[in-house]
TORVODO-816227 format. One line per 10 residues: their letters; for each residue x negated, y, z negated of N, C-alpha, C. Coordinates in steps of 0.2 Angstrom, whole numbers, padded with zeros to 4 digits. Each point is the difference from the previous one (the first is absolute). Example, Ala and Ser with C-alpha at 12.3 -4.5 7.8 and 13.67 -1.06 7.14 Angstrom:
2
AS) -0066/-0028/-0039/0004/0006/0000/-0004/0006/0000; 0002/0005/0004/-0004/0006/-0001/0004/0005/-0003
# end
This chain:
306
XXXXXXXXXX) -0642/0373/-0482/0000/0005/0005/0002/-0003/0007; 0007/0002/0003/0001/-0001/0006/-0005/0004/0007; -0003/-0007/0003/-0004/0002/0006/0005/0002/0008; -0002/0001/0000/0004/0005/0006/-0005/0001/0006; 0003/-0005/0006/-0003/-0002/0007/-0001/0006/0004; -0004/0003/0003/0003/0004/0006/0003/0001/0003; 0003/-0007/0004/0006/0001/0001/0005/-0003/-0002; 0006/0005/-0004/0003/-0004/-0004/0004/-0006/0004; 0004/-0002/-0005/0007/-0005/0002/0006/0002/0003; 0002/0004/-0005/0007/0007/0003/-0002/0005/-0001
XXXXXXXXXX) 0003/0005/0005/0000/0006/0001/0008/0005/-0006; -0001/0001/-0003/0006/0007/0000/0002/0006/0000; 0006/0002/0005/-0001/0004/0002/0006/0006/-0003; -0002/0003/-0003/0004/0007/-0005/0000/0005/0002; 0007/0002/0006/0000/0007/0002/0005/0004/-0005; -0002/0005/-0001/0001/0004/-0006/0003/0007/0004; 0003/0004/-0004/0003/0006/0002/0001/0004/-0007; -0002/0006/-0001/0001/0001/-0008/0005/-0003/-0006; -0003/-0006/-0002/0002/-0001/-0005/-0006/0000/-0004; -0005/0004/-0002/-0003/-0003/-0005/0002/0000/-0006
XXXXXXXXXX) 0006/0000/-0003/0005/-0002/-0006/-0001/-0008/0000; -0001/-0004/0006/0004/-0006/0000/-0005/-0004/0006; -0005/0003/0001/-0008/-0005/0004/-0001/-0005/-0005; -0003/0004/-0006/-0003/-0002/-0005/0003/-0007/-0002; 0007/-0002/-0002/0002/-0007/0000/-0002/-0003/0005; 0004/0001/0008/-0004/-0005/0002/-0005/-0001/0002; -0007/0004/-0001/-0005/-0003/0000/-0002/-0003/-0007; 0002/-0001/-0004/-0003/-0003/-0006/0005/-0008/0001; 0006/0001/0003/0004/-0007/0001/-0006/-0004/0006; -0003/0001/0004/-0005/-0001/0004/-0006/-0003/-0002
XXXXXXXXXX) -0003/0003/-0005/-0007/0002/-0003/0001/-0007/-0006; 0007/-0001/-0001/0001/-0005/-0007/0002/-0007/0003; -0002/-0001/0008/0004/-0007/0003/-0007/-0005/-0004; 0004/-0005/0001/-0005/-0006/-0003/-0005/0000/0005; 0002/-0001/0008/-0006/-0002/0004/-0001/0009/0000; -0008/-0001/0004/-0004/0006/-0001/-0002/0002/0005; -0002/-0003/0005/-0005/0000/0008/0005/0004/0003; 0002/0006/-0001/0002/0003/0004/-0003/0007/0003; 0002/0005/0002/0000/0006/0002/0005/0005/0000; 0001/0003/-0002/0005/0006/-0001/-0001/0007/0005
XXXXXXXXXX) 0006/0000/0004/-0002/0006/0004/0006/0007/0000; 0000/0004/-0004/0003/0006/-0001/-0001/0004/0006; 0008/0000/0002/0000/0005/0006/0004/0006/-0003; -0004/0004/-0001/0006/0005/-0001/0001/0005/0006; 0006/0000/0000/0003/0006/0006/0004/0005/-0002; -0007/0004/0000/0001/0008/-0001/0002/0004/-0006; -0002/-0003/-0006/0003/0002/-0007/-0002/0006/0000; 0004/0002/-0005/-0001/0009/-0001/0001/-0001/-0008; 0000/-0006/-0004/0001/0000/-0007/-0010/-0003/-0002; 0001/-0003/-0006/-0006/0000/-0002/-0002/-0009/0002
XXXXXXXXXX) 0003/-0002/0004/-0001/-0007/0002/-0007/-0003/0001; -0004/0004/0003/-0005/0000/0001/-0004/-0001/-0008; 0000/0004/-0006/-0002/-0001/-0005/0000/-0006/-0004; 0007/-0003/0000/0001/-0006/-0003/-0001/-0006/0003; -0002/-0001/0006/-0003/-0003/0004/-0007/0001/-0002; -0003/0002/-0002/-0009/0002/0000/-0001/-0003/-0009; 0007/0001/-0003/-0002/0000/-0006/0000/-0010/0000; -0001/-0003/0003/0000/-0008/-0001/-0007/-0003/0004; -0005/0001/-0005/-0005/-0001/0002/-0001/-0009/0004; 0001/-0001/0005/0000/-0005/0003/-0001/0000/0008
XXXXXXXXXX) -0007/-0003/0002/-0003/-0001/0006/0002/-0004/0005; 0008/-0002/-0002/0003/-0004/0004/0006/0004/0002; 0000/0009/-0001/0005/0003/0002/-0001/0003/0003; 0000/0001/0007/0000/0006/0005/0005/0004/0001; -0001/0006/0002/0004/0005/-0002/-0001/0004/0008; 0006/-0001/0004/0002/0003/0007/0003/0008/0000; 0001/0005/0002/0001/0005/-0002/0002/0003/0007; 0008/-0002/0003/0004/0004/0002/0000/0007/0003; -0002/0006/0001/-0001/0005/0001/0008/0005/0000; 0004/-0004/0005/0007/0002/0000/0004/-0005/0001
XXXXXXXXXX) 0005/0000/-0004/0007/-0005/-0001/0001/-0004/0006; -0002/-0006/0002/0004/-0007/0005/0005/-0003/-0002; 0001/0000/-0006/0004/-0005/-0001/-0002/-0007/-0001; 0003/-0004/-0002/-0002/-0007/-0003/-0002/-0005/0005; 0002/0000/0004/-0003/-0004/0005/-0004/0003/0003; -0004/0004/0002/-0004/0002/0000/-0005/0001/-0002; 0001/-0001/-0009/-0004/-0001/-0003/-0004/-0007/-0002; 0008/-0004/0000/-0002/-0008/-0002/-0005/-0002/0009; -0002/0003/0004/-0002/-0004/0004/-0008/0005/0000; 0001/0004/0000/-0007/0003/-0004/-0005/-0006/-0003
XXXXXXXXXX) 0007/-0002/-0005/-0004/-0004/-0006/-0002/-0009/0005; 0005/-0001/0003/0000/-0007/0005/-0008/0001/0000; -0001/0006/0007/-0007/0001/0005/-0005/0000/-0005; -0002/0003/-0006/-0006/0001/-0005/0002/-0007/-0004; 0003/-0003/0000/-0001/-0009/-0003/-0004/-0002/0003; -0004/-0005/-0008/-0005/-0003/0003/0003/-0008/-0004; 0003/-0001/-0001/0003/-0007/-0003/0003/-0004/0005; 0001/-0005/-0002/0002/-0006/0005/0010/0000/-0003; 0000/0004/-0003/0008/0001/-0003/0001/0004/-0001; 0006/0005/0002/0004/0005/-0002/0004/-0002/-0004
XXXXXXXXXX) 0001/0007/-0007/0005/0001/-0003/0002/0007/0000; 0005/0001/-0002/0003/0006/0000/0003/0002/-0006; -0001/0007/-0004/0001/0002/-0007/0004/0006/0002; 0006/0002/-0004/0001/0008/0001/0001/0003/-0006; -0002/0007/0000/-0003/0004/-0005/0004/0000/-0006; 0007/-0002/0001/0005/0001/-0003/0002/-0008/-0003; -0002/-0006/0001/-0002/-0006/-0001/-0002/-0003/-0005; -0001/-0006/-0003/-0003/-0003/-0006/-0002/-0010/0002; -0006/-0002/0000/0002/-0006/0002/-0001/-0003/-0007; 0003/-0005/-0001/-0001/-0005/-0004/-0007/-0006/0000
XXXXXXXXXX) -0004/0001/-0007/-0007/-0006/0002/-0001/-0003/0004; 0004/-0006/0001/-0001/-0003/0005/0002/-0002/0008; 0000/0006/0000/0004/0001/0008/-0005/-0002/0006; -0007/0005/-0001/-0004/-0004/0004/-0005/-0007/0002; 0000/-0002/-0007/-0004/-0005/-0002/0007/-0006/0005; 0007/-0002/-0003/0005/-0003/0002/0001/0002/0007; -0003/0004/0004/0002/0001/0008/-0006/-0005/0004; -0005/0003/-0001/-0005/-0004/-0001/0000/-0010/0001; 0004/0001/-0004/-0001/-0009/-0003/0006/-0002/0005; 0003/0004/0003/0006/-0001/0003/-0002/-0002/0008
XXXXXXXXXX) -0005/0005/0003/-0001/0000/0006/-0006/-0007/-0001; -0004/0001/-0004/-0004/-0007/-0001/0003/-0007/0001; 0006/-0001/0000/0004/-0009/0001/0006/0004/0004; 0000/0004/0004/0003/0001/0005/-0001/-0002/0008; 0006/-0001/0005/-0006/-0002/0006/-0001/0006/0003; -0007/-0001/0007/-0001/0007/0002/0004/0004/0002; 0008/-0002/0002/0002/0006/0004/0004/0005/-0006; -0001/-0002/-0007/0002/0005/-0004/-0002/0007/0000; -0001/0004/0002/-0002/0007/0000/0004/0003/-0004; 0003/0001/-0003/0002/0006/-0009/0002/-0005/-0005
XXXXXXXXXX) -0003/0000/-0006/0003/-0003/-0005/0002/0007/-0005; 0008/-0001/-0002/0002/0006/-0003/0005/-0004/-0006; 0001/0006/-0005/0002/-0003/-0006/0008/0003/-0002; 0002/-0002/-0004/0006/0004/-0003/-0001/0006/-0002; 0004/0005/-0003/0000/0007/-0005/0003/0001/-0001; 0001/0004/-0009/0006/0002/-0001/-0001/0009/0003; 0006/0003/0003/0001/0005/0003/0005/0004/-0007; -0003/0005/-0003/0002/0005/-0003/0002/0006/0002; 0009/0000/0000/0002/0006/0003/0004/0002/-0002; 0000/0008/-0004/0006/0004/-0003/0000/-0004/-0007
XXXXXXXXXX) -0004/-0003/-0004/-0001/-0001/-0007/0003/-0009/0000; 0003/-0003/0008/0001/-0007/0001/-0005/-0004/0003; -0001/-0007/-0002/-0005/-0004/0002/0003/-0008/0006; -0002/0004/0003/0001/-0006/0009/-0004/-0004/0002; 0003/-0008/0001/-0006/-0004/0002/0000/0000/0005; -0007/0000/0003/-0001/-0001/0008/-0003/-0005/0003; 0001/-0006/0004/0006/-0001/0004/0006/0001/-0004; 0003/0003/0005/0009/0000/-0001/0002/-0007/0001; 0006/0001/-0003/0004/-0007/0001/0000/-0001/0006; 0004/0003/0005/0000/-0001/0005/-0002/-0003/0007
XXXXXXXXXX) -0008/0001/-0004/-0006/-0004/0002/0001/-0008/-0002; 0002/-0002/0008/0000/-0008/0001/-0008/-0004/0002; -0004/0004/0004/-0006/-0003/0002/-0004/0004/-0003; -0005/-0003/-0001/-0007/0006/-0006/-0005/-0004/0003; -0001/-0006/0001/-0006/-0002/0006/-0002/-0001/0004; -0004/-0003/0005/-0004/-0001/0005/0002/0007/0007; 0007/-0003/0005/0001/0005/0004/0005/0002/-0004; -0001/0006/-0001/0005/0006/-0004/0002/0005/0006; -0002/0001/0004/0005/0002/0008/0003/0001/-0002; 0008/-0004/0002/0005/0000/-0003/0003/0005/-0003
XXXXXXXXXX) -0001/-0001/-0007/0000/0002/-0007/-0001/0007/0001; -0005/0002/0001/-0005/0008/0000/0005/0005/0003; 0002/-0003/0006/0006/0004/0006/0004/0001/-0004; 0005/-0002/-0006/0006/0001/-0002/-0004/0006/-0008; -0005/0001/-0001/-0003/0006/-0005/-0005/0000/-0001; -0004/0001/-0003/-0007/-0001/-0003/0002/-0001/-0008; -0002/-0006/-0003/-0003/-0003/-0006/-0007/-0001/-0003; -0001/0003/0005/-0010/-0003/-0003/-0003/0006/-0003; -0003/0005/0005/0001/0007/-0007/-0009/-0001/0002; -0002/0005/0001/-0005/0002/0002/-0007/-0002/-0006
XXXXXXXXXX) 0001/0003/-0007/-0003/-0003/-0004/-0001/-0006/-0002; 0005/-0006/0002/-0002/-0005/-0002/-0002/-0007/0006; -0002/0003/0005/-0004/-0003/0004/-0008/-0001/-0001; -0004/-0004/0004/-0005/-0001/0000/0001/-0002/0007; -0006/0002/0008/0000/-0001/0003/-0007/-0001/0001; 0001/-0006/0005/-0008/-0003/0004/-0002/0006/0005; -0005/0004/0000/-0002/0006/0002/0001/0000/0010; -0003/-0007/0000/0000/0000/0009/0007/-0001/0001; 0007/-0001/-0003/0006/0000/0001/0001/0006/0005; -0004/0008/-0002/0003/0005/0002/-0003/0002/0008
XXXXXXXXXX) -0003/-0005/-0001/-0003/0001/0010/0006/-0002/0003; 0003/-0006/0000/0005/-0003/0002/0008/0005/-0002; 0002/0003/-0004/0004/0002/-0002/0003/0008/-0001; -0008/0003/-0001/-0001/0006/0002/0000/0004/-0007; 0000/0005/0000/-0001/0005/-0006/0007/0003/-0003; 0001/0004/-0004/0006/0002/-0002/0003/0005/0004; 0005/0001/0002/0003/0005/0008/0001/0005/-0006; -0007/0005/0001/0000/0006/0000/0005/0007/0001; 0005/-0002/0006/0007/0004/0001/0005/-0002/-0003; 0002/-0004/-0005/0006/-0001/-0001/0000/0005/-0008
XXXXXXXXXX) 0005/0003/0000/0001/0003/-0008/0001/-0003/-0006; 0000/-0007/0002/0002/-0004/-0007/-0002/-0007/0004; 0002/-0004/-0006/0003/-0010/0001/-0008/0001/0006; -0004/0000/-0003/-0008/0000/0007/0000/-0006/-0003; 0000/-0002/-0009/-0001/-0009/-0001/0002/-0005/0003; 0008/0001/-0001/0003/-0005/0003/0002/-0001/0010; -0003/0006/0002/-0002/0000/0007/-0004/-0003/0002; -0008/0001/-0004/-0005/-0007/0000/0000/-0007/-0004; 0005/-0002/-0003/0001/-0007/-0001/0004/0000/0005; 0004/0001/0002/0005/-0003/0007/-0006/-0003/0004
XXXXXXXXXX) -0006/0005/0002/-0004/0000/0006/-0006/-0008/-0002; -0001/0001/-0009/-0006/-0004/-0001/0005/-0009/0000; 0007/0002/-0004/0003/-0007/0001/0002/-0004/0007; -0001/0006/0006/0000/-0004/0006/-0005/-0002/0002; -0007/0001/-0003/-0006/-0006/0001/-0001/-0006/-0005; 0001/0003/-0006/-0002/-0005/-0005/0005/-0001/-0006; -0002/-0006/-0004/0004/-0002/-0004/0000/0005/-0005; 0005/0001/-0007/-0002/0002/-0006/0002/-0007/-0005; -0006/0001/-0008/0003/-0002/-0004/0002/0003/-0005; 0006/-0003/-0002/0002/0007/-0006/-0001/-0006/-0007
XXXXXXXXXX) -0003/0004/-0007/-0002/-0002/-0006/0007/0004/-0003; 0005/-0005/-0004/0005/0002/-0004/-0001/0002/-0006; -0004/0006/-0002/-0002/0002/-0006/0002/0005/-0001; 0002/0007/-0002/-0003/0005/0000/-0006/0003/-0002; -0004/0002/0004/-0007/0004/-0003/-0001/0005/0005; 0004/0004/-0002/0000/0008/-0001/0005/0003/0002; -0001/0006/-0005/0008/0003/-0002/-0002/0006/0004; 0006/0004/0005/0000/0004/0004/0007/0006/-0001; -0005/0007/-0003/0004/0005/-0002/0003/0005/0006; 0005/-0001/0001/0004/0005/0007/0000/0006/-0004
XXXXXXXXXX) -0004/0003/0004/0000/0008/-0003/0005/0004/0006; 0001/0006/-0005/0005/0008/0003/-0003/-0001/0006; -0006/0002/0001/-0002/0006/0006/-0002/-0008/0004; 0000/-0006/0001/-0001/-0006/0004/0003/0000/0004; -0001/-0002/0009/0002/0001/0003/0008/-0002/0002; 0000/-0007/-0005/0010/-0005/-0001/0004/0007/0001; -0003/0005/-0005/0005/0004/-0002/0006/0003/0004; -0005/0000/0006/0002/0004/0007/0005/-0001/0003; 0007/-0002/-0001/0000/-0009/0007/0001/0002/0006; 0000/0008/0001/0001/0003/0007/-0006/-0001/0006
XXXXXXXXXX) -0006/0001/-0005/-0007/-0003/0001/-0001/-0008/0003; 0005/-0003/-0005/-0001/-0009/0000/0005/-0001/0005; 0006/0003/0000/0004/-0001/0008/-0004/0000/0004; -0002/0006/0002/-0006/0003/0005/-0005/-0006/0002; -0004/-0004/-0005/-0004/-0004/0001/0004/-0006/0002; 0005/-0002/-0003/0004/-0006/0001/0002/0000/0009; 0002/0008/0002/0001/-0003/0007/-0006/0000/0006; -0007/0004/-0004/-0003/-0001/0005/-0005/-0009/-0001; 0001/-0003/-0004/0000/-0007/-0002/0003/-0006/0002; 0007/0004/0001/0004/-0004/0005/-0001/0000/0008
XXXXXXXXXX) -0001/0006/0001/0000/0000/0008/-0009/-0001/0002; -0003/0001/-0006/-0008/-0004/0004/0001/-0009/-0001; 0003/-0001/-0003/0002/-0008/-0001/0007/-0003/0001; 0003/0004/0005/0005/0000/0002/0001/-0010/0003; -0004/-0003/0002/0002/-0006/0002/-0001/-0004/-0007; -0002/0000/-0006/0001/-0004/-0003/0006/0000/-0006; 0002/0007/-0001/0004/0004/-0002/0009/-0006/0001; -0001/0000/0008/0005/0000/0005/0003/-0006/-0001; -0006/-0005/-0004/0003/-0007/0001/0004/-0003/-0006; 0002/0006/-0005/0005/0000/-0005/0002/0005/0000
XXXXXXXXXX) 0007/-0001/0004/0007/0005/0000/0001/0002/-0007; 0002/-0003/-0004/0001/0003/-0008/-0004/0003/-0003; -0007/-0001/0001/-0006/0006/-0004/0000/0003/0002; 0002/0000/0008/-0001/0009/0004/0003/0005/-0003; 0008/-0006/0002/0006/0003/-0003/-0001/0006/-0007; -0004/-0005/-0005/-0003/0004/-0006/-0001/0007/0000; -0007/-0003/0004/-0004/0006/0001/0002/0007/0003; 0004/-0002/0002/0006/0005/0006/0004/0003/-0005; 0002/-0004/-0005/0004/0004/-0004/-0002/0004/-0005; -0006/-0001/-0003/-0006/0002/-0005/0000/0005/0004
XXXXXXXXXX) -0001/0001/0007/-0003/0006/0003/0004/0004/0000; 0007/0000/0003/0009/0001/0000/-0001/0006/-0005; 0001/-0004/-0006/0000/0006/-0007/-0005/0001/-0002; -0006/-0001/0001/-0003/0004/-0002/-0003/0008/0003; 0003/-0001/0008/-0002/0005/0004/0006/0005/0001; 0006/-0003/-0002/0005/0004/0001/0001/0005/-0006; -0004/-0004/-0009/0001/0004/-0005/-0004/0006/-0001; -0005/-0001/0004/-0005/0005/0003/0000/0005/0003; 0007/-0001/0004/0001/0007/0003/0001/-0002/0009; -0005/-0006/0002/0001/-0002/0006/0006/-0004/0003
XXXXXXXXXX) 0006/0003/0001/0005/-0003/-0001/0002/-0006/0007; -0002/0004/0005/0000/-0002/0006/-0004/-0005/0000; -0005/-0003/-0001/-0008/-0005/0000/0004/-0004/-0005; 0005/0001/-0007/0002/-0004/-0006/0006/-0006/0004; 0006/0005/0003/0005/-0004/0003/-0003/-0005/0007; -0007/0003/0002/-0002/-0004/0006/-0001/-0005/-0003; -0004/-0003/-0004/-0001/-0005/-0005/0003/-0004/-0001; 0005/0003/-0004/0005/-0003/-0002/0005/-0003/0003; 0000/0002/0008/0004/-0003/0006/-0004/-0007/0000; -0005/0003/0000/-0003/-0008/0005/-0001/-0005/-0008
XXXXXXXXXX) -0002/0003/-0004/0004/-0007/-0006/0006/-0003/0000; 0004/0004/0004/0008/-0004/-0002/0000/-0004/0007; -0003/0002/0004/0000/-0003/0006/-0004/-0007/-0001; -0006/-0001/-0001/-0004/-0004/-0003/0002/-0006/-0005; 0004/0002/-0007/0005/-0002/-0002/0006/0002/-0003; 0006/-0003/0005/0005/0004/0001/0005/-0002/-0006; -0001/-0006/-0003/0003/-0005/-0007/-0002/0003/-0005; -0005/0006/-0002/-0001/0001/-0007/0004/0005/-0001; 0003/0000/-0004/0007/0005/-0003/-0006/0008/-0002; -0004/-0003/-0004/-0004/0005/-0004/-0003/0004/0006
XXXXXXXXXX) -0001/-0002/0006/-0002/0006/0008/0004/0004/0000; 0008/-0003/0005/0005/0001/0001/0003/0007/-0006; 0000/-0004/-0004/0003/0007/-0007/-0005/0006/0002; -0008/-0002/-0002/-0003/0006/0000/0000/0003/0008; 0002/-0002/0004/0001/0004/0007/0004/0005/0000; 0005/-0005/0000/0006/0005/-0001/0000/0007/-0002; -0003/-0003/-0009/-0002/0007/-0005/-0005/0005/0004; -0005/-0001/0003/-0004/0004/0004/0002/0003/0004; 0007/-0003/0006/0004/0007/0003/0006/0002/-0002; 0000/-0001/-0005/0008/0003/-0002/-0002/0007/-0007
XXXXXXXXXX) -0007/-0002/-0003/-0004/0004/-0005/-0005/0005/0003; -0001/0004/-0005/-0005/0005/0002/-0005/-0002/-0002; -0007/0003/0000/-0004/-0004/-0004/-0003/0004/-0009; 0005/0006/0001/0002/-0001/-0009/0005/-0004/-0004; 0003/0000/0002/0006/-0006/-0001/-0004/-0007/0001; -0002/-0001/0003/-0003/-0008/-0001/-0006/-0001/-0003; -0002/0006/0000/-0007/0000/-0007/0004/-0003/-0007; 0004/0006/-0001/0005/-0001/-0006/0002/-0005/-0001; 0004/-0005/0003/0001/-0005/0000/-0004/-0006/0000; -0005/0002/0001/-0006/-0004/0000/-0003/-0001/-0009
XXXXXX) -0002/0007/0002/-0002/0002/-0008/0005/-0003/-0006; 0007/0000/0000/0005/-0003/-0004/-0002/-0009/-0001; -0001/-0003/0007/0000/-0005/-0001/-0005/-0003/-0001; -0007/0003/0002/-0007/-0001/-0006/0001/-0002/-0006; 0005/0006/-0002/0001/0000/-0009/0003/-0004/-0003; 0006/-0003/0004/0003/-0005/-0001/-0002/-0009/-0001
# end
């Protein structure tokens, strides 16, 4: 019989939104970690399915159950969950998610023979999308340790589930920005990576289901977040012309295929401005004023399939 302290070791915190098709995994992927000292914090917001029943069917007094009254949205919910922790560690589960055994037992032993300014030990996962299976870190990913600064500004690789954070980090760091429509994770690793170190564990433990109705699906949502992410951290952004460049052009098409046409070409200006040498801007410039934005969808869509 596992004895279980008052106040646990980690905190976990599971904001939910009608899936109780798909709660029940990951609270049993949770419930089956090798280390035990934890607490489970279900934040649901705003179900209108039977979430709430399946949740009550796991008889366990390590699971609190938050109860949303009208939809916030995820960040709003995961800092619900922050404020009502009583653990010396945060981790973060989502409904739609699966961890592997030893995930938090391995995070654990990681911040144990770390020094102190590590504040997030995070791991690999494989990301399942559209019946394919993606590892995360990406390749692209050059640095995975200590100052990740750098690194964080050109995407997010770390992935909300597979962190563990030192609780008093978020004093320093701040809570998840409740106003952005998406990318809220990778908004607060930028914020937690310019205090503290991370260490990354090259394993995967745990596999992450991109569902339909998730927010990735959006990307007019995820443009939307990406600029107002740029322009609250517009000086850090600033100091790699090329990843702006990026991001400018990510925004470009993404806003233009949406209908914002005017908002898409501004982007895209200032990506080719930023970097004037990359043929793949310049081409898609061009195509943005000389096409409509059915014409350039199409051509787009073509070249997906391709």
């Amino acid at each position: 019989m596992t004895v279980i302290r008052k106040t646990p070791t980690a905190s976990i915190i599971l904001p939910t939104y009608n899936r109780a098709e798909l709660i029940g995994r990951a609270i049993k992927s949770i419930l089956s970690q090798t280390y035990q000292d934890f607490e489970i914090i279900i934040v649901d917001d705003g179900s209108t399915d039977n979430t709430e029943e399946v949740v009550r069917s796991f008889d366990d007094k390590r699971i609190k159950y938050i109860v949303n009254r009208i939809n916030k949205g995820a960040a709003f919910a995961r800092n619900v969950g922050i404020k009502a922790a009583m653990g010396e560690y945060i981790a973060f589960q989502d409904s739609d998610d699966e961890w592997l055994p030893l995930k938090l037992e391995k995070q654990l032993k990681a911040f144990d023979v770390s020094p102190a300014d590590v504040g997030v030990v995070y791991t690999g996962f494989w990301k399942i999308k559209d019946k394919k299976k993606y590892y995360v870190p990406f390749k692209w990913v050059k640095q995975k340790d200590g100052n990740i600064h750098k690194e964080l500004i050109k995407g997010n690789f770390v992935g909300t589930p597979a962190v563990l954070v030192k609780k008093k980090c978020f004093k320093k760091s701040g809570l998840f920005d409740e106003n952005l429509p998406g990318l809220e994770d990778w908004e607060l690793f930028i914020r937690l990576s310019n205090y503290y170190n991370f260490k990354y564990i090259e394993e995967p433990l745990l596999i992450a289901y991109r569902s339909v109705d998730s927010i990735s699906a959006y990307s007019n949502a995820l443009a939307e977040a990406l600029e107002i992410i740029i322009i609250k951290h517009f000086e850090y952004f600033a100091k790699d012309r090329k990843t702006l460049a990026n991001h400018y052009f990510t925004m470009g098409i993404s806003f233009f295929s949406n209908g914002e046409t005017k908002k898409g070409r501004y982007y895209m200006i200032s990506s080719f401005k930023l970097n004037p040498l990359n043929i793949k801007i310049l081409l898609v410039t061009i195509f943005l004023f000389i096409l409509n934005q059915n014409l350039f969808n199409k051509l787009r869509n073509i070249y997906k399939r391709d």
